[in-house]
Residue frames as a rotation matrix with the C-alpha (Angstrom) as fourth column:
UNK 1
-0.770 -0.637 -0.032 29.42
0.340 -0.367 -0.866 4.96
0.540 -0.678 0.499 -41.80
UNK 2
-0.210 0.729 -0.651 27.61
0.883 0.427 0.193 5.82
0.419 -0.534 -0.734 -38.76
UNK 3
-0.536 -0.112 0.837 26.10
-0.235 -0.932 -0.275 9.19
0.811 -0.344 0.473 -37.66
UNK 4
-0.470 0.138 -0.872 26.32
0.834 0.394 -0.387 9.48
0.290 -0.909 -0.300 -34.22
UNK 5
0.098 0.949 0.299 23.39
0.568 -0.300 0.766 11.10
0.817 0.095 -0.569 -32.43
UNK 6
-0.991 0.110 -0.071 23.32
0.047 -0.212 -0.976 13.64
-0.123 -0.971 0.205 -29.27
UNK 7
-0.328 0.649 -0.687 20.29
0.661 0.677 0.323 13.84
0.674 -0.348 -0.651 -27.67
UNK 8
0.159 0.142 0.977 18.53
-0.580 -0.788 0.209 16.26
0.799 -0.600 -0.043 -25.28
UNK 9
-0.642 -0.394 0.658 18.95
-0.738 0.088 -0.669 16.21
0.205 -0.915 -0.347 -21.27
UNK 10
-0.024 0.845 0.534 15.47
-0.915 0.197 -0.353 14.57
-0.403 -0.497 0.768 -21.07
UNK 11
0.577 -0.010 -0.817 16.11
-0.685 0.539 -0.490 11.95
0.445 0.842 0.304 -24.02
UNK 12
-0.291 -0.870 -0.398 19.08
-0.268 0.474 -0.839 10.89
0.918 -0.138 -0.371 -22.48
UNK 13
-0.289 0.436 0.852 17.33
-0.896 0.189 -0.401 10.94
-0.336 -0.880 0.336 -18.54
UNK 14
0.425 0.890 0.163 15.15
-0.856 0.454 -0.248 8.33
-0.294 -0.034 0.955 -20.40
UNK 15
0.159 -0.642 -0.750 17.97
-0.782 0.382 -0.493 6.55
0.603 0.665 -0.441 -22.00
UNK 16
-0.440 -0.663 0.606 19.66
-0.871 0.149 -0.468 5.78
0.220 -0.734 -0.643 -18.73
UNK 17
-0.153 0.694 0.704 16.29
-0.847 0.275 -0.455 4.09
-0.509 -0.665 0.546 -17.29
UNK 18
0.741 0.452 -0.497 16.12
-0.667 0.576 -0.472 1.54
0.073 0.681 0.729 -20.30
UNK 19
0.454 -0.225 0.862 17.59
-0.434 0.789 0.435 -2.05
-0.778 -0.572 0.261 -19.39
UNK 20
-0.440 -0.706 -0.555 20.73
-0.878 0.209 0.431 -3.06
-0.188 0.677 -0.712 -21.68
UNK 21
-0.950 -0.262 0.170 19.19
-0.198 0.927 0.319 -5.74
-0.241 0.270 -0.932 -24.08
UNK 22
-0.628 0.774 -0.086 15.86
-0.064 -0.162 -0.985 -4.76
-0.776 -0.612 0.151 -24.24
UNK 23
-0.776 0.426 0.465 13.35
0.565 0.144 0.812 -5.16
0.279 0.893 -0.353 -26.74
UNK 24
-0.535 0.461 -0.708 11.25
0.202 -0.744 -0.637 -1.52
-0.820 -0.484 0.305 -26.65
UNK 25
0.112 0.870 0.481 7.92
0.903 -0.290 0.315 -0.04
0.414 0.399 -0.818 -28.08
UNK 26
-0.817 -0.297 -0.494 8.76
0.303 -0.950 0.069 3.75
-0.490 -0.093 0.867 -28.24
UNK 27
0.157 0.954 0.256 4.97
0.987 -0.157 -0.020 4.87
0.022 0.256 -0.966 -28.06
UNK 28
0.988 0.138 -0.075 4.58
0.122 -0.974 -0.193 8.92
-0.099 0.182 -0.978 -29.74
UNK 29
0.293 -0.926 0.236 8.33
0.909 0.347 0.232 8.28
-0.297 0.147 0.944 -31.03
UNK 30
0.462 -0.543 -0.701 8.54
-0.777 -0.629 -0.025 11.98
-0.427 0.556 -0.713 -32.77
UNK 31
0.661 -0.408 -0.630 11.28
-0.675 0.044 -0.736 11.51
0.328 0.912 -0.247 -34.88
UNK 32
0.875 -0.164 -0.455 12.96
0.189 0.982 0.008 8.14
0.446 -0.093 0.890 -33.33
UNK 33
0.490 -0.727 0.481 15.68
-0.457 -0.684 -0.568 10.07
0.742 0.059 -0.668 -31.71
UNK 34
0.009 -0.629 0.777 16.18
-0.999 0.036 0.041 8.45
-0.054 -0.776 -0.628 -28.71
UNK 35
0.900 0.234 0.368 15.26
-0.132 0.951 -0.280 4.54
-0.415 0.203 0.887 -30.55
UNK 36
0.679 -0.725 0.112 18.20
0.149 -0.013 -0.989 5.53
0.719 0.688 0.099 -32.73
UNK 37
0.044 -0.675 0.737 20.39
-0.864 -0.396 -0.311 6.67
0.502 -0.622 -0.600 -29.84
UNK 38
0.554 0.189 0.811 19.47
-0.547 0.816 0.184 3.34
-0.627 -0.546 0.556 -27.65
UNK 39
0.974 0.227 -0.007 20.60
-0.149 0.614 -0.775 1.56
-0.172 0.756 0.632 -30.85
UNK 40
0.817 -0.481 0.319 23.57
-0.126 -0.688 -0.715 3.15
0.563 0.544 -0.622 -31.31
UNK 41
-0.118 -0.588 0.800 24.66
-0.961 -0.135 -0.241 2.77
0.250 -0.798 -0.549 -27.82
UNK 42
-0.549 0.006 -0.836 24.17
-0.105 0.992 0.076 -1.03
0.829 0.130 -0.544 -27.96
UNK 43
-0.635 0.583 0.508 21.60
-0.750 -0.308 -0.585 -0.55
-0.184 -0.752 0.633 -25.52
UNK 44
0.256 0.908 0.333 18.57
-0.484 0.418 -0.769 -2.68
-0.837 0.035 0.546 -26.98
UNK 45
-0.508 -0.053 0.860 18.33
0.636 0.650 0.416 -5.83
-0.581 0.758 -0.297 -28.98
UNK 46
-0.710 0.117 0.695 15.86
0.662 -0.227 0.714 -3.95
0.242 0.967 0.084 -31.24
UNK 47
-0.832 0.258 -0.491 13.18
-0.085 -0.934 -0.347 -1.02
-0.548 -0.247 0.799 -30.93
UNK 48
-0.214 0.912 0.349 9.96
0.976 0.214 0.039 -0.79
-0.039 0.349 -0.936 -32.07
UNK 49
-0.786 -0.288 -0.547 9.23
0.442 -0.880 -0.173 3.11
-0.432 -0.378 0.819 -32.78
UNK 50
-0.194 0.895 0.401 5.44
0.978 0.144 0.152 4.26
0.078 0.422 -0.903 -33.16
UNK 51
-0.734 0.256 -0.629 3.65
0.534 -0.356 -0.767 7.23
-0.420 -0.899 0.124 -33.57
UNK 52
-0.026 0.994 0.105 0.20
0.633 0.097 -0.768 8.61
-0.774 0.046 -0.632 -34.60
UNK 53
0.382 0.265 -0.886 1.53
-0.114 -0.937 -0.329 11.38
-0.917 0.226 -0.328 -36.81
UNK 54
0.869 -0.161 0.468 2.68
0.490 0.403 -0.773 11.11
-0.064 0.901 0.429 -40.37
UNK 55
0.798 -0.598 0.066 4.72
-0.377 -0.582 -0.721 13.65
0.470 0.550 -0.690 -40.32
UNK 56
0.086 -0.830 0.551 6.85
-0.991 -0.016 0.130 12.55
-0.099 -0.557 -0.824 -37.56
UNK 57
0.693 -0.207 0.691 6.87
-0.010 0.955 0.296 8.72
-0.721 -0.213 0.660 -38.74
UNK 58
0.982 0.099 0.164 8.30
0.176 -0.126 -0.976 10.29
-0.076 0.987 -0.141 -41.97
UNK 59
0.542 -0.790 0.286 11.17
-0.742 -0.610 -0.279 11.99
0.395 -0.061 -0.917 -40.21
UNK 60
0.500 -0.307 0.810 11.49
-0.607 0.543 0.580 9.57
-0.618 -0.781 0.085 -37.89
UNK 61
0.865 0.496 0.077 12.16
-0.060 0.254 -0.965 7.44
-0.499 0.830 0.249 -41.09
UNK 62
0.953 -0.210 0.220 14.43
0.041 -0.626 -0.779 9.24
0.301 0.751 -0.588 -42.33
UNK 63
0.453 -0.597 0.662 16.68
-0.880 -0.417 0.226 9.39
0.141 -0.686 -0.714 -39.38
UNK 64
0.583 -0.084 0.808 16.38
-0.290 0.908 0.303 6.19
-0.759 -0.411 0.504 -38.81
UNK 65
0.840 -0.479 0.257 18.25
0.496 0.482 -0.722 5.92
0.222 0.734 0.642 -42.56
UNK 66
0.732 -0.548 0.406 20.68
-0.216 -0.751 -0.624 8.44
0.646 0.369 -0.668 -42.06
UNK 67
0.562 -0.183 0.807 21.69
-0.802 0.118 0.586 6.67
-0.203 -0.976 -0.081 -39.03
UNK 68
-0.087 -0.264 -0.961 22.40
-0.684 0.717 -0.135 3.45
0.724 0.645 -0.243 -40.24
UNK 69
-0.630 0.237 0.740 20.82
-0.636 0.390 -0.666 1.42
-0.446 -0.890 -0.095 -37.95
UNK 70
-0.574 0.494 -0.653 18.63
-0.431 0.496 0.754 -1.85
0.696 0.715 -0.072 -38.75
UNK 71
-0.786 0.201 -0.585 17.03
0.478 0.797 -0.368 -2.71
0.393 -0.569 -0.722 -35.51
UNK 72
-0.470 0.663 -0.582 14.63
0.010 -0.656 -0.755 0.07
-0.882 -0.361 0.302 -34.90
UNK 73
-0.557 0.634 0.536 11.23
0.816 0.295 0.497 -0.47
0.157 0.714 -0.682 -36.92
UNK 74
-0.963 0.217 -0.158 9.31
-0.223 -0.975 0.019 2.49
-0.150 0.053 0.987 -37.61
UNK 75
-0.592 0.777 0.212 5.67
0.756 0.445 0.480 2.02
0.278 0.444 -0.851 -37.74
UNK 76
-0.695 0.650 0.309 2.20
-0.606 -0.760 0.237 4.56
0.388 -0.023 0.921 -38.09
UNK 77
-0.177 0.882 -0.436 -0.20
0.325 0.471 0.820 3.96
0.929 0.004 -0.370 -35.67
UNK 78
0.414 0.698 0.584 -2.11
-0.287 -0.509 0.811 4.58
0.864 -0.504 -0.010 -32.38
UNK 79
0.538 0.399 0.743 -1.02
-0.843 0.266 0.467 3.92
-0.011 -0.877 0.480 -29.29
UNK 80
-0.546 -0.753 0.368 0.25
-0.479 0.640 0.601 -0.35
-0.688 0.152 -0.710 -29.02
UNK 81
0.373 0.886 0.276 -2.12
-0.209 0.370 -0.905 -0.92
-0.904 0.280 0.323 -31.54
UNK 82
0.083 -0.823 -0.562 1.51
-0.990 -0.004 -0.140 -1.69
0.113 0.568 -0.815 -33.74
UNK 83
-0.359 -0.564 0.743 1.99
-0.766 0.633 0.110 -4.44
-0.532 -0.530 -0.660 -32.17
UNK 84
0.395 0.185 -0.900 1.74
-0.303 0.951 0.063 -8.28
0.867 0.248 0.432 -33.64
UNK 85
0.950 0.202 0.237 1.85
-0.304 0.767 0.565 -11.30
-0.068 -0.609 0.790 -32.28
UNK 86
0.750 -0.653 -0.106 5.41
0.619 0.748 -0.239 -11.71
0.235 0.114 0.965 -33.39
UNK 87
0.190 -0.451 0.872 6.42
-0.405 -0.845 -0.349 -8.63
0.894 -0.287 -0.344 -31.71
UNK 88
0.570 -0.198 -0.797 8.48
0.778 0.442 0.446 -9.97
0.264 -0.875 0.406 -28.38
UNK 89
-0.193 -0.443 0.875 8.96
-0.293 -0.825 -0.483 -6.36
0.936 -0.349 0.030 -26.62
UNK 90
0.031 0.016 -0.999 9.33
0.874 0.484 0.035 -6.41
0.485 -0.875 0.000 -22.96
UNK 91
-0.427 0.147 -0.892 9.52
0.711 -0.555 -0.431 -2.73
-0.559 -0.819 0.132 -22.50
UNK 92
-0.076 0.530 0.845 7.43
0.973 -0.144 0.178 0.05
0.216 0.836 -0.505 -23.01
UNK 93
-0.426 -0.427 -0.797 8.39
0.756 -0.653 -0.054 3.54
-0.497 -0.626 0.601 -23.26
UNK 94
0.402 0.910 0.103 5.94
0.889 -0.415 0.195 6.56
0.220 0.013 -0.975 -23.16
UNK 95
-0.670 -0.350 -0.655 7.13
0.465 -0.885 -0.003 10.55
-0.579 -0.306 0.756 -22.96
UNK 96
-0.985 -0.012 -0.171 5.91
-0.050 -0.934 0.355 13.82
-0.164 0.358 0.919 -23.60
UNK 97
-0.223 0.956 0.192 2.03
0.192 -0.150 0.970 13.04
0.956 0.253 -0.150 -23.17
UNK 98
0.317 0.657 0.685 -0.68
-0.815 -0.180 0.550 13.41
0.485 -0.732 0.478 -20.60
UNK 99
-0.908 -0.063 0.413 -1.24
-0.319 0.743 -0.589 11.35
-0.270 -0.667 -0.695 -18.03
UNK 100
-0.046 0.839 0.542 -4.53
-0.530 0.439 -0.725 10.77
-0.847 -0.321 0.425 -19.05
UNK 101
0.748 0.171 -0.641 -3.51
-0.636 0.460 -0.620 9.24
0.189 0.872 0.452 -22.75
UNK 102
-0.489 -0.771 -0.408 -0.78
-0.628 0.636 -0.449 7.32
0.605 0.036 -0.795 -21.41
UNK 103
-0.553 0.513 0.657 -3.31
-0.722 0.100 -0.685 5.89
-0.417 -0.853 0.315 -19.21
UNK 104
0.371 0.924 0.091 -5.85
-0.402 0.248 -0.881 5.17
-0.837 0.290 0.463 -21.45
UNK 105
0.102 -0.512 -0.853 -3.00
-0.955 0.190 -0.228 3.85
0.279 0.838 -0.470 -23.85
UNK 106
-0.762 -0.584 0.282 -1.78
-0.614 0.511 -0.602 1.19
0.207 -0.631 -0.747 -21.26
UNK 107
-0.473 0.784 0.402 -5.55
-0.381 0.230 -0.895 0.36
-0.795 -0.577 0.191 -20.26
UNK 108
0.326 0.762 -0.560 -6.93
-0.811 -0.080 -0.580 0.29
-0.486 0.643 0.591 -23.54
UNK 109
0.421 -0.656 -0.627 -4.10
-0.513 0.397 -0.761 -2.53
0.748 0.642 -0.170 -24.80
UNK 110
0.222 -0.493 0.841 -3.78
-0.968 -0.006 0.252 -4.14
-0.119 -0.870 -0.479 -21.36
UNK 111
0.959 -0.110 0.262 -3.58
-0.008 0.912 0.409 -7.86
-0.284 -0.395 0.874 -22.70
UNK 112
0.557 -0.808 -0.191 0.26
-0.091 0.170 -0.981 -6.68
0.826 0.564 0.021 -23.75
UNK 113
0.874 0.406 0.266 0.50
-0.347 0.139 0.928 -6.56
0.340 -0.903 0.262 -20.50
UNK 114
0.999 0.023 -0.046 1.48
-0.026 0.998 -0.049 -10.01
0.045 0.050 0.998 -20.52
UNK 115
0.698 -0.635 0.331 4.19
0.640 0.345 -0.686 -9.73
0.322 0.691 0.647 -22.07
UNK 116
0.286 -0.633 0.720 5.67
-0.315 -0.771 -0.553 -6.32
0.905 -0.068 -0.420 -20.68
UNK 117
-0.204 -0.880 -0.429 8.66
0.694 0.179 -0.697 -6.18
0.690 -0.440 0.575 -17.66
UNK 118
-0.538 -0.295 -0.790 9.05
0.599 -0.793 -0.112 -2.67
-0.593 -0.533 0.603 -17.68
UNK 119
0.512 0.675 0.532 7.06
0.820 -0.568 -0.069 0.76
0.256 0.471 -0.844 -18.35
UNK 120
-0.507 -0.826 -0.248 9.23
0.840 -0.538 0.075 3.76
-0.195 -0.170 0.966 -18.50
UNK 121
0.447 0.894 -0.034 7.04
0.890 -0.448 -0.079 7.17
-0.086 0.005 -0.996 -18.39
UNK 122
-0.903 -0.320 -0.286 8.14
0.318 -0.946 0.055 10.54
-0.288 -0.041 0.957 -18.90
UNK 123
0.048 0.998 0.038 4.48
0.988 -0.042 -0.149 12.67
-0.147 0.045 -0.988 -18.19
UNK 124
-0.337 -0.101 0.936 3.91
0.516 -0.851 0.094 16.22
0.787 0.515 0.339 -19.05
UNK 125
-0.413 0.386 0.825 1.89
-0.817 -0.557 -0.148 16.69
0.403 -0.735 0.545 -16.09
UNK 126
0.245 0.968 0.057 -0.04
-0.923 0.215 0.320 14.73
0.297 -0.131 0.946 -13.30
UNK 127
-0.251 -0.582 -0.774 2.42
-0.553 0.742 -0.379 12.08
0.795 0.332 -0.507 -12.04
UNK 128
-0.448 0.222 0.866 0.12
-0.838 0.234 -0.494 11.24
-0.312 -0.947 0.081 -9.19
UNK 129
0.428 0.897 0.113 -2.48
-0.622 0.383 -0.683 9.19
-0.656 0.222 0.721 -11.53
UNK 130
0.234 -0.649 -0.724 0.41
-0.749 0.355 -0.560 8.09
0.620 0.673 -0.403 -13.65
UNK 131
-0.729 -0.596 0.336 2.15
-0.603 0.326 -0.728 6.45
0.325 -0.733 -0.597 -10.24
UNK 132
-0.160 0.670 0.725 -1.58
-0.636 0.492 -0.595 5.17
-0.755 -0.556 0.347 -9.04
UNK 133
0.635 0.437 -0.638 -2.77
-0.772 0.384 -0.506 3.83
0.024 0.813 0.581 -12.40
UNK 134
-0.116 -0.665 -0.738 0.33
-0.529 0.670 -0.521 1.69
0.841 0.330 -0.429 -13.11
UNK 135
-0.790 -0.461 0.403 1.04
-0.598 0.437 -0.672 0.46
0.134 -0.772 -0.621 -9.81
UNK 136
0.013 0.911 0.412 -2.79
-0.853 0.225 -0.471 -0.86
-0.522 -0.345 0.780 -9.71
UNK 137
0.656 0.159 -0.738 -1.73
-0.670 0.572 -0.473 -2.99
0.347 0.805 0.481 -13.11
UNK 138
0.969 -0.230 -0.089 0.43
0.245 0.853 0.460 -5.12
-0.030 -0.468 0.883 -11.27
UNK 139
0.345 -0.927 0.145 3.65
0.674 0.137 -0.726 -3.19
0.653 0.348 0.673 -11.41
UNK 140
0.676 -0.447 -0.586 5.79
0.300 -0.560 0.773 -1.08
-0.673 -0.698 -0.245 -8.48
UNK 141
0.988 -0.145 -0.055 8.14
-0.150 -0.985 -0.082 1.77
-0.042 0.089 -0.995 -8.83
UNK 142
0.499 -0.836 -0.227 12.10
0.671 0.539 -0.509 0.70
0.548 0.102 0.830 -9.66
UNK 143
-0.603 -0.735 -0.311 13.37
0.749 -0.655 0.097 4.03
-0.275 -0.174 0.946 -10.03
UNK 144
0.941 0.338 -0.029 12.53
0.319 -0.909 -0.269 7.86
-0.117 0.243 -0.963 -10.48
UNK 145
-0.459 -0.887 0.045 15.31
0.875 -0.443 0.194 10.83
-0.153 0.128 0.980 -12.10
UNK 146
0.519 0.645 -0.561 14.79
0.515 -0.760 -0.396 14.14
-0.682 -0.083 -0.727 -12.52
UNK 147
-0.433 -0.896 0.101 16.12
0.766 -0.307 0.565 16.37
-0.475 0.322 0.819 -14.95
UNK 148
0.367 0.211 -0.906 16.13
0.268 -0.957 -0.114 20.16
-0.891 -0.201 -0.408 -15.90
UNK 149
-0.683 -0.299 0.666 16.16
0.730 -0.307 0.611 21.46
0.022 0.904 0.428 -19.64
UNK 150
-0.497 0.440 0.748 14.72
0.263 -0.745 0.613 24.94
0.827 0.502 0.254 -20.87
UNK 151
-0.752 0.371 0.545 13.87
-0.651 -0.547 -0.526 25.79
0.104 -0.750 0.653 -17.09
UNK 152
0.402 0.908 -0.121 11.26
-0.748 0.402 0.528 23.00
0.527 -0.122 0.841 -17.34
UNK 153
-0.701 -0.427 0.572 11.94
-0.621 0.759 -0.194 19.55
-0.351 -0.491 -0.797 -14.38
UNK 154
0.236 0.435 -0.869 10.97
-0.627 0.752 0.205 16.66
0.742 0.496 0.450 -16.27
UNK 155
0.059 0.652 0.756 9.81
-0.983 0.170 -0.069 13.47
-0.173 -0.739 0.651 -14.39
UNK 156
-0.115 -0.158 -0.981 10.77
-0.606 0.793 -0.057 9.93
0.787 0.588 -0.187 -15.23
UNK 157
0.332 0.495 0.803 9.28
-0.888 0.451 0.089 7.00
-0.318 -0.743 0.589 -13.97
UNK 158
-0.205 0.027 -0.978 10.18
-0.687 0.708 0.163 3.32
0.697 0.706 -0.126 -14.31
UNK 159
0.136 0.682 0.719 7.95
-0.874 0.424 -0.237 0.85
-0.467 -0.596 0.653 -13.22
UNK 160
-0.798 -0.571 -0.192 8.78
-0.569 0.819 -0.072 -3.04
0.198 0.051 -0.979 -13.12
UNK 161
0.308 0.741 -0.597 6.44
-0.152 0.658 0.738 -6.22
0.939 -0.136 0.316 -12.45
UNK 162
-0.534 -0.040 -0.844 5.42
0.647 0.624 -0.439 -6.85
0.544 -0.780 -0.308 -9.05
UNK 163
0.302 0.948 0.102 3.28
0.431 -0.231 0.872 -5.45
0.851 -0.219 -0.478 -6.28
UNK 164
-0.659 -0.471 -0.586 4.47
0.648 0.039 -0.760 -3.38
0.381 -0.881 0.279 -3.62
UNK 165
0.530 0.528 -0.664 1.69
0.786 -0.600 0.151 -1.08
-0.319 -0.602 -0.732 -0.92
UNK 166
-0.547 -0.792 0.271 2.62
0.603 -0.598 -0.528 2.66
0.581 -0.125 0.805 -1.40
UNK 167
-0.171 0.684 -0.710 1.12
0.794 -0.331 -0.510 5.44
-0.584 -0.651 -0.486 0.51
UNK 168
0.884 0.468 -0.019 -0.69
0.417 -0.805 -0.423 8.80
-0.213 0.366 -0.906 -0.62
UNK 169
0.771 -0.492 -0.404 2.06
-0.251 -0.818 0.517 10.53
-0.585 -0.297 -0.755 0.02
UNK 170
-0.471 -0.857 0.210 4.82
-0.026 0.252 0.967 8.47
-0.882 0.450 -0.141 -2.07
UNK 171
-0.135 0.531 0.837 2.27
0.757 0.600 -0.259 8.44
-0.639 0.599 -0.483 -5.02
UNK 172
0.845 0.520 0.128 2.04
0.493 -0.660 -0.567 11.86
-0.210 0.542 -0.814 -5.14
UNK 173
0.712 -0.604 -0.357 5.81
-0.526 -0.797 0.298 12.94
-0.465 -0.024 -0.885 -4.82
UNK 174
0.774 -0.329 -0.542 7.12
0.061 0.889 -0.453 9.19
0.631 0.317 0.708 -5.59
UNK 175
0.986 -0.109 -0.130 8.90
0.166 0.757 0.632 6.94
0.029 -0.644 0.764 -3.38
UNK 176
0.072 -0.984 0.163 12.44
0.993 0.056 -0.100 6.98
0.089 0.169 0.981 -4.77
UNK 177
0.128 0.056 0.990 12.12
0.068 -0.997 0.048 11.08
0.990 0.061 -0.131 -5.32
UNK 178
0.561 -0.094 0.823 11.72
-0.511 -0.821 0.254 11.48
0.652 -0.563 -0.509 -1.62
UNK 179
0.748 -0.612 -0.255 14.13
0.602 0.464 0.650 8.99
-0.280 -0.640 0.716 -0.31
UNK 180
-0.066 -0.858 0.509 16.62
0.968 -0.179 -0.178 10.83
0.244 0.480 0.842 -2.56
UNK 181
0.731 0.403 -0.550 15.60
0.571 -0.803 0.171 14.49
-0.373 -0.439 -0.817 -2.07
UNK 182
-0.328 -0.811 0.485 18.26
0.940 -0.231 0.250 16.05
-0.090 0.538 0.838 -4.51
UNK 183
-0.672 -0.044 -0.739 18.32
0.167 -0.982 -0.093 20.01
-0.722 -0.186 0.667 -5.53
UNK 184
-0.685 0.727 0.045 15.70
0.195 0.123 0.973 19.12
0.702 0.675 -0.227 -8.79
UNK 185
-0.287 0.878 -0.384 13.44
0.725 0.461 0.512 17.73
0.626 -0.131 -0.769 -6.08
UNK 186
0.225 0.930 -0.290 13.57
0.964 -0.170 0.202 20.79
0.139 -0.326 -0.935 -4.29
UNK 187
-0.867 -0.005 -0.498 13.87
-0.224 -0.888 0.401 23.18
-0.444 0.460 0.769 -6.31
UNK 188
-0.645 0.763 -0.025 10.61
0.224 0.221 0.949 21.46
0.730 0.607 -0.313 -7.87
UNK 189
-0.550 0.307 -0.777 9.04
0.809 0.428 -0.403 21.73
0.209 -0.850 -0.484 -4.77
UNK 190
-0.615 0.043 -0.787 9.65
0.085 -0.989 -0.120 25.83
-0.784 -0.141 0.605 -4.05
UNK 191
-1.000 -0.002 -0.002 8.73
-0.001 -0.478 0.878 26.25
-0.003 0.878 0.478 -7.51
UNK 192
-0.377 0.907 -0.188 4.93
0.550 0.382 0.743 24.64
0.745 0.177 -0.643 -6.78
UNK 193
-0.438 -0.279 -0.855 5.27
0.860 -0.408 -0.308 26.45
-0.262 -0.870 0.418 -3.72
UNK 194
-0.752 -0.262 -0.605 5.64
0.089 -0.950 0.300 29.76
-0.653 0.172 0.738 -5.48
UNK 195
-0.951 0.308 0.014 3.22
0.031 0.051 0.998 28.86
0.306 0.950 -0.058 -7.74
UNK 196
0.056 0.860 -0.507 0.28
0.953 0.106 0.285 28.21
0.298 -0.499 -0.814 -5.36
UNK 197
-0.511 -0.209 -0.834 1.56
0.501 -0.861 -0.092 31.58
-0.698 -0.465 0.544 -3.37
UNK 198
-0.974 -0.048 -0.220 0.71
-0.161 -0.539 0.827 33.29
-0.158 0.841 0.517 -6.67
UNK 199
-0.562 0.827 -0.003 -2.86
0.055 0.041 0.998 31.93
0.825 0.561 -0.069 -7.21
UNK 200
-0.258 0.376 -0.890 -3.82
0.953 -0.055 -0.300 32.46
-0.161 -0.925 -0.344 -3.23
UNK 201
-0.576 -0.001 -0.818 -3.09
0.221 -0.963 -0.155 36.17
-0.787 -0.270 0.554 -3.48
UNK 202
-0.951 0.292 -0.100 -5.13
-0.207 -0.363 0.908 36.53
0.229 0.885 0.406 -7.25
UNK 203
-0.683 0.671 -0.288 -8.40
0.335 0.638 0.693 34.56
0.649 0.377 -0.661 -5.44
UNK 204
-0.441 0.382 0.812 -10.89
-0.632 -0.774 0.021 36.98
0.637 -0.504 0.583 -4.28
UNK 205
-0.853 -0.016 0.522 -12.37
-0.461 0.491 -0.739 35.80
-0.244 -0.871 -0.426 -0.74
UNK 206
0.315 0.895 -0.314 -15.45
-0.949 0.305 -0.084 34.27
0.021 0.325 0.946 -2.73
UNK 207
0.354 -0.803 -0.479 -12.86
-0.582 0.211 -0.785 31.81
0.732 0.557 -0.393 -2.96
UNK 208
0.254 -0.571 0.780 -11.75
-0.920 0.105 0.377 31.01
-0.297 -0.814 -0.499 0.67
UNK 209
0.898 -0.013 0.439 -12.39
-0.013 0.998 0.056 27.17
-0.439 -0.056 0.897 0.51
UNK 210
0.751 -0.575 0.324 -9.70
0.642 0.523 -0.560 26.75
0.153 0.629 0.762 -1.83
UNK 211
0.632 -0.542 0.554 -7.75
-0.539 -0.821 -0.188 29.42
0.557 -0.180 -0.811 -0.73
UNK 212
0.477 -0.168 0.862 -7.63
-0.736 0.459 0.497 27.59
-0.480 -0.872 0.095 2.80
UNK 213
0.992 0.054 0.115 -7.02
-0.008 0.930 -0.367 24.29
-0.127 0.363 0.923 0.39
UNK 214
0.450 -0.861 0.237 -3.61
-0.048 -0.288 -0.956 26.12
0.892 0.419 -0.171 -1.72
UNK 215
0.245 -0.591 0.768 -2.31
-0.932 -0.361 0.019 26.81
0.266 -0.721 -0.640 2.05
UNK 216
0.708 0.188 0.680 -2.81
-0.511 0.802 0.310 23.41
-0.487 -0.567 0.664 3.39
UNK 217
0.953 -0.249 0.174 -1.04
0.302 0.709 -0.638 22.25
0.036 0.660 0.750 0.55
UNK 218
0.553 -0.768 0.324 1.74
-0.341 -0.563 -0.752 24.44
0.760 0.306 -0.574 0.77
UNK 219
0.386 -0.175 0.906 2.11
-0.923 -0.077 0.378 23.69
0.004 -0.981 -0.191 4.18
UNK 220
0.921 -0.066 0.384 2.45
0.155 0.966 -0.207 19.45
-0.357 0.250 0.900 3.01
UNK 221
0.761 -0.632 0.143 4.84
0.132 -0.065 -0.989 21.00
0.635 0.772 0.034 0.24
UNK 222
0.183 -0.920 0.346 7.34
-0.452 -0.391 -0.802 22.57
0.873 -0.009 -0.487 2.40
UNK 223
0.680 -0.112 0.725 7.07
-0.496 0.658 0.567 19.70
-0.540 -0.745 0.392 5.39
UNK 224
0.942 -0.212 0.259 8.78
0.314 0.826 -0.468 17.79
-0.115 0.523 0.845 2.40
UNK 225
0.263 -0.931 0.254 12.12
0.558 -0.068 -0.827 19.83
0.787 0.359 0.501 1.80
UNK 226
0.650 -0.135 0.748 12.75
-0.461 -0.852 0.247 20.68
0.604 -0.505 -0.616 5.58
């Protein structure tokens, strides 16, 4: 018998973004929660689920029995440095790091390349360099979602083969985000807002340059949700 899984708000944000039939590499899996959910939900043909820690490949493990599932492979290791040659994933899904190790994951392991569709991101921070990097590797922007747990607005990115031109501006807020302009996106907005407000007024006038900088920005920020 099967135990069915819930999921958090963010898990599930990422769920959505993952093409029915897929064959995924769940890079820094934690405990396989949302490989095992995908599974469950006849979502993906099968699941690769990796991640650098023992402890969490252990749980992950575990779940993965308690679940009863057989299509989601657990494996210790870096990064896609799991992978074989007889591995035929097509997507590859990344959460809950930097931007600069998901970077330097993607870069470091770029002849899988080949082989990948889709890259599905969920960054902790920094989704400008996330949005430039990728797009540079030969892949444009599908979709963006936003979603709000524990007061925190989590980012999600999925990014497809092919080449499309973006500007500064859609790199740093993302394309699909401001066509859509929902109450996440600005309420995320105010919130940077408020946040800059807060380090102007703490930076003694030794400081101006960047003072002058925090305004300028603000000023960009709130052009966006008028």
């Amino acid at each position: 018998m099967q135990h069915k899984l819930n999921i958090s708000k963010r898990l599930l944000a990422i769920a959505r973004m993952v093409d029915k039939s897929s064959s995924i590499i769940d890079v820094g899996c934690d405990h396989a929660l949302l490989d095992i959910y995908l599974s469950q939900n006849k979502q993906i043909k099968n699941a690769i689920a990796s991640d650098i820690k023992e402890g969490a490949i252990n749980q992950a493990k575990k779940n993965v029995l308690i679940s009863n599932v057989n299509n989601v492979d657990v494996r210790l290791g870096d990064g896609l440095n799991v992978l074989n040659e007889a591995d035929l994933v097509d997507t590859i899904v990344i959460s809950g790091m930097g931007s600069q190790k998901i970077i330097s994951i993607l870069k470091e392991n770029n002849t899988w390349l080949k082989k990948i569709n889709t890259i599905i991101i969920q960054s902790n921070k920094d989704n400008y360099n996330i949005r430039k990097a990728i797009t540079s590797m030969g892949y444009y922007i599908k979709d963006e979602s936003l979603v709000e747990e524990r007061q925190i607005i989590y980012v999600i990115i999925k990014f497809e083969k092919g080449k499309l031109k973006y500007s500064n501006k859609q790199l740093r807020y993302g394309p699909v985000l401001l066509k859509r302009k929902d109450d996440l996106f600005i309420k995320m907005i105010k919130a940077q807002v408020s946040k800059n407000d807060v380090i102007i007024k703490k930076l003694p006038f030794s400081k101006l340059f960047l003072k002058v900088s925090l305004k300028i920005k603000n000023f960009n920020l709130k052009k966006e949700i008028r």
